[in-house]
VMD Tcl script that draws the C-alpha trace (Angstrom):
set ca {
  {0.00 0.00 0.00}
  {1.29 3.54 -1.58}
  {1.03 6.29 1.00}
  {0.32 10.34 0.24}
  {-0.54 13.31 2.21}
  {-3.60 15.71 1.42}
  {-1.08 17.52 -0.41}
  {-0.27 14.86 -2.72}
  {-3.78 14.51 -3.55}
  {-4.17 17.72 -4.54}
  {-1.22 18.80 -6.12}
  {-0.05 15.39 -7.56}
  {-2.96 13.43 -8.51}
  {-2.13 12.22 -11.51}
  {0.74 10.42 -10.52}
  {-1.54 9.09 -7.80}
  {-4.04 8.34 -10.35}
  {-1.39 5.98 -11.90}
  {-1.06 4.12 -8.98}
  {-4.85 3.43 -8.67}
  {-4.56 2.47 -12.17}
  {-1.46 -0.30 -11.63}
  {-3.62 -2.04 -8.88}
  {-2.33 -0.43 -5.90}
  {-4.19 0.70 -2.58}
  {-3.48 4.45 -1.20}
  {-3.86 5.48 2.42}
  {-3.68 9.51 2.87}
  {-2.31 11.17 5.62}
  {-2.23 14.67 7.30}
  {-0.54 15.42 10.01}
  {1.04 11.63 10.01}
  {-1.98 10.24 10.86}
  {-4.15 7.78 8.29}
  {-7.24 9.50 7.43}
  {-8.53 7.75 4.41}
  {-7.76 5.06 1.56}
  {-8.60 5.06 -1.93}
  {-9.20 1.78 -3.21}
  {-8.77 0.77 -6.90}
  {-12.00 -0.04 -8.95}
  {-11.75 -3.83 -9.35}
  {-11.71 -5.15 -13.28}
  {-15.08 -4.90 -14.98}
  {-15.32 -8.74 -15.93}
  {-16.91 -9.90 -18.92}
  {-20.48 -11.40 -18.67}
  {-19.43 -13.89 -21.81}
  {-18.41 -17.40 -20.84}
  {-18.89 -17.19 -16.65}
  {-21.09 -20.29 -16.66}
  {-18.91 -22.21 -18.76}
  {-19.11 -26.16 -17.35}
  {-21.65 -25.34 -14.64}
  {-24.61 -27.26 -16.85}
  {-24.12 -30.76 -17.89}
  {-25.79 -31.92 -21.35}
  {-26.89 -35.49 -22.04}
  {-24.93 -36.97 -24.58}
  {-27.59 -37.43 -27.46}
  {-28.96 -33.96 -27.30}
  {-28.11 -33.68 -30.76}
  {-30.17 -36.61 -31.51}
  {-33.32 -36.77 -33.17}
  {-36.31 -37.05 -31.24}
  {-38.71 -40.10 -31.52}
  {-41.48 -38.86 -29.46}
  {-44.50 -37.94 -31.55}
  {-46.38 -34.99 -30.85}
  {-49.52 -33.77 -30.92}
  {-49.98 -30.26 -32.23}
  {-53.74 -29.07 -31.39}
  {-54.05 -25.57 -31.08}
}
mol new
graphics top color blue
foreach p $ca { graphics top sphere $p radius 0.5 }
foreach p [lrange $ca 0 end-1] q [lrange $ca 1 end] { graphics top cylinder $p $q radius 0.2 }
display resetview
């Protein structure tokens, strides 16, 4: 965990900024004393592929069905 005064933060923010942005944590001070942290947004994760092998398919789903069916309507 990176470490920065009030000053830092408000003179130097961009190289703080590049810190947030390489993963690390910052705790400000003033006066010495911890008064805050700025945490790093965690990695927007992609929605595609985060149920892959969770469902199990029967192995002739690809088979043609032999049921018949009755289509009233």
């Amino acid at each position: 965990m990176k470490t920065a005064s009030v000053r830092d933060l408000r003179n130097s923010f961009s190289r703080l900024s590049k810190w947030l942005a390489a993963g690390e944590t910052i705790q400000i001070v003033k006066r010495g004393k911890p008064i805050a942290r700025i945490v790093p947004e965690p990695a927007a994760g992609t929605f595609f592929g985060a149920g892959a092998g969770t469902v199990k398919l029967p192995s002739d789903v690809d088979e043609p069905v032999t049921a018949a069916w009755d289509a009233q309507g």
